[in-house]
N, C-alpha and C positions, 0 to 999 in steps of 0.2 A: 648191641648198644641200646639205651634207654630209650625206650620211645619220645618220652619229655622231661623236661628236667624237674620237676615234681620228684616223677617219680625213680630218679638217680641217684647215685653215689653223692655226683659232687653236693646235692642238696641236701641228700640225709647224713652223709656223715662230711661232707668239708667244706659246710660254714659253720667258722669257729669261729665262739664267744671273742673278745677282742682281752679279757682277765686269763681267758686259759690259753693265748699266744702271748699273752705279757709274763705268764708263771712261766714259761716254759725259758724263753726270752733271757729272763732275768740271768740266767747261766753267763751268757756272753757279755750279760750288763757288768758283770764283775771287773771284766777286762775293758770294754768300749761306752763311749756314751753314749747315749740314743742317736744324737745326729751325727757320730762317728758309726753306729751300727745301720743308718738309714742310706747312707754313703755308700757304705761294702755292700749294699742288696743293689744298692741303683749300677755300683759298677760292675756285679759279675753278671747283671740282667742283661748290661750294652754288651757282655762278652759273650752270653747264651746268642743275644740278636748279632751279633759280629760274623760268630761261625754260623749262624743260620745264615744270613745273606751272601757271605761267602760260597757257601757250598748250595745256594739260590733253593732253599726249603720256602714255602709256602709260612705266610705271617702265623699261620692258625698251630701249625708245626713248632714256630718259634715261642707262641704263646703255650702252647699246652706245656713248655717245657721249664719254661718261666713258673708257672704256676707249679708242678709237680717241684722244682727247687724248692721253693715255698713254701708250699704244704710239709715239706722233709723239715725245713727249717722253725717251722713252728711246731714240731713236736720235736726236735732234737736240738743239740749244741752244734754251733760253728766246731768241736772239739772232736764230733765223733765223725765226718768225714769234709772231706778240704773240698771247700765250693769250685778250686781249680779241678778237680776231678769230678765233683757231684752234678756240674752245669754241662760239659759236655756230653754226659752218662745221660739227664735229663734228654737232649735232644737224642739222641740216640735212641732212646725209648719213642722218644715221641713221636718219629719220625714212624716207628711201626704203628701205634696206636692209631696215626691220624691216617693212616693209608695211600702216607707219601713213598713208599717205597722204603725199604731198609739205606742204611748208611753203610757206609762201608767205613769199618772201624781204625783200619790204617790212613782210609782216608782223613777220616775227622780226624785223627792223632797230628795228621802231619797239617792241619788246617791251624789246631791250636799251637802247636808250634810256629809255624809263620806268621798267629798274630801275635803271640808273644815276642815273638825274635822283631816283629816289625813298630809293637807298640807299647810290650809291659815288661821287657826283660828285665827295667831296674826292679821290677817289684818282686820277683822269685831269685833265690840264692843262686843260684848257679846260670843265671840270666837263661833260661831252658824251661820249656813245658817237661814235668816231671814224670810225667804219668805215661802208662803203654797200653797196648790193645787190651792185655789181660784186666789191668786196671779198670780199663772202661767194663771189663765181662763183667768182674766181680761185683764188682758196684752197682752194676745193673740187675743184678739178683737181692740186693741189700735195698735200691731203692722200690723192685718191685714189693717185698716186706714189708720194707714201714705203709706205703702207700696203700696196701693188702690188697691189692690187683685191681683197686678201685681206680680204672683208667682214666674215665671216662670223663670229661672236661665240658661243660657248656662254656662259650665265649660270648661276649656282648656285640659279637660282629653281626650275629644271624639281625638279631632286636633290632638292632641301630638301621641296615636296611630297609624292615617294617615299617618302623618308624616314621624315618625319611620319606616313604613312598608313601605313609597317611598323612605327612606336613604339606605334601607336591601338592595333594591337593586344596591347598591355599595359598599355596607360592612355590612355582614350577622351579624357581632359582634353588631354591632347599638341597639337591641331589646334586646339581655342581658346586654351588658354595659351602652350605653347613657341613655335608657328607663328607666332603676328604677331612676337614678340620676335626669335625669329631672322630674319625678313623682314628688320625694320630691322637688325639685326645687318651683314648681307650689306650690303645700302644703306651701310652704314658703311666696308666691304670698301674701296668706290672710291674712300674718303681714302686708302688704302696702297697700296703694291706688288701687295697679295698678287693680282690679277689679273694680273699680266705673270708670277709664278714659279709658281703654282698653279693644277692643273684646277680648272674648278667644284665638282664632286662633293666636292671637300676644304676649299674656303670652306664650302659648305652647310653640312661637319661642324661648320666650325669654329661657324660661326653657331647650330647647336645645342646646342654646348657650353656657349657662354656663354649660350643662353637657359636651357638647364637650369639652369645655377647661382643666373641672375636671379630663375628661377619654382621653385626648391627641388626640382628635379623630378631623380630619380636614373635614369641611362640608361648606368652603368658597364658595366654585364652587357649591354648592349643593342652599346655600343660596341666591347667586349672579342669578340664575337664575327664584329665586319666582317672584311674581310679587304682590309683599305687601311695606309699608312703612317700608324699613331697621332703618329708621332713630329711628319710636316709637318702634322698636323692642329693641334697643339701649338703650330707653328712661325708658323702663321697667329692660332692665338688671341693668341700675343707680340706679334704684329701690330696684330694689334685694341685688345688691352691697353694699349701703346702709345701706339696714337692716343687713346684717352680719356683718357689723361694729359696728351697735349699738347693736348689741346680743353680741359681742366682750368684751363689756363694760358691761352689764345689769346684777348685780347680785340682781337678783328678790328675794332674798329673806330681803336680807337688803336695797334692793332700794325701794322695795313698797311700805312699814309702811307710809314712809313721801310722799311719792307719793297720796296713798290714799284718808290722811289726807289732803291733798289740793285740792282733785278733788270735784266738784261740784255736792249735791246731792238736789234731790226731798225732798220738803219739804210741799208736799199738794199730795191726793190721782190723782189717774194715769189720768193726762189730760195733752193733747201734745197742747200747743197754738197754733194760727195762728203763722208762720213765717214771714208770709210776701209776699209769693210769691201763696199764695192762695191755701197752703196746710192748711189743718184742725191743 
């Protein structure tokens, strides 16, 4: 693993332009709107975090997994493999990557089936998780591919700790009130972008921004003194902002059905074309 994130994968090659995840993008825009397309990432994200908690993985396990969906989906089509298969393939890798221990691939088959049977079965034909162990194998070879074994994932959890522990010392309350606010803040992070354009260390900020405002806690003198770009700190809180507007709106249970039905599916077994840009 990479000593620091400088000098990593996810730095040198997966932060991407925010024009070469909209070119890529544009494929499914043919079929969905943007806040029909921003919908489908927020809900198969709660379904990565659903079977992670289920089967009681570690946050960091459920993020890396969230993000490596992501990263697939910003260089490919909703068309070249179904998020109902490519989300639970995600945790499945992640779970090795993060050194949680391997999954047991029947397990998780029969996890996603229970949450479907218990919460989404209007939304698949046959009210059934469709996919089998082998599914999960192959896929697991296609997303190591696109990914090109670049594992390695920095989170905004380590930062945001730091952090916290250099505000304590101007306000001991920082670690029980701001801290858990901004934890789920971040948690919030992998409905958006901002992991494919932004280091951790500047989600973290952003995630402390918005708890300081939630818990009245004032860290302008605190912030005024880093020496990072306030501006994409800002850029990410729009982010976030954002998305709790469109969760404001989002009743997933009667917004999916037609949402579904217009998202673009695989219609040939599991092969990622060339893009373009001399990915496989």
């Amino acid at each position: 693993m990479a000593g620091n994130f400088w000098q990593s994968s996810h730095y040198q090659e997966w932060l991407l332009d925010k024009q070469y995840v909209d070119l890529y993008r544009a494929e499914d825009l043919k079929f969905l709107t943007e806040e029909e397309y921003q919908k489908l990432m927020v809900f198969f994200a709660n379904f990565i975090q659903a079977i992670g908690e289920k089967l009681v993985v570690r946050q960091q396990v459920i993020a890396t997994a969230t993000i490596y969906s992501k990263r697939f989906y910003a260089r490919y089509s909703l068309r070249c493999v179904d998020p109902w298969l490519l989300c639970p393939t995600a945790l499945f890798l992640a779970s090795k990557v993060e050194e949680f221990g391997v999954l047991s691939s029947k397990g998780l088959i029969a996890m996603c089936q229970s949450i479907v049977k218990s919460k989404h079965h209007h939304l698949l034909p046959d009210q059934e998780f469709p996919y089998t162990v082998t599914n999960i194998q192959e896929c697991e070879f296609l997303l190591l591919e696109v990914l090109d074994c670049s594992l390695v994932v920095y989170h905004p959890y380590r930062s945001l700790a730091l952090f916290i522990e250099d505000l304590q010392t101007q306000d001991s309350s920082f670690s029980q009130e701001v801290f858990p606010v901004a934890w789920k803040v971040i948690n919030d992070s992998l409905r958006t972008d901002a992991c494919l354009h932004y280091p951790p260390y500047l989600i973290a900020l952003a995630g402390i921004h918005i708890a300081c405002l939630v818990c009245g806690k004032d860290a302008q003198a605190w912030f005024a003194e880093l020496s990072v770009d306030l501006d994409k700190v800002l850029e990410i809180v729009r982010l976030l902002l954002n998305l709790y507007e469109l969760l404001k709106g989002f009743d997933e249970r009667n917004q999916m059905p037609a949402i579904m039905e217009k998202m673009p599916r695989p219609k040939q077994d599991l092969t990622v074309p060339d893009n373009g840009d001399g990915q496989a």
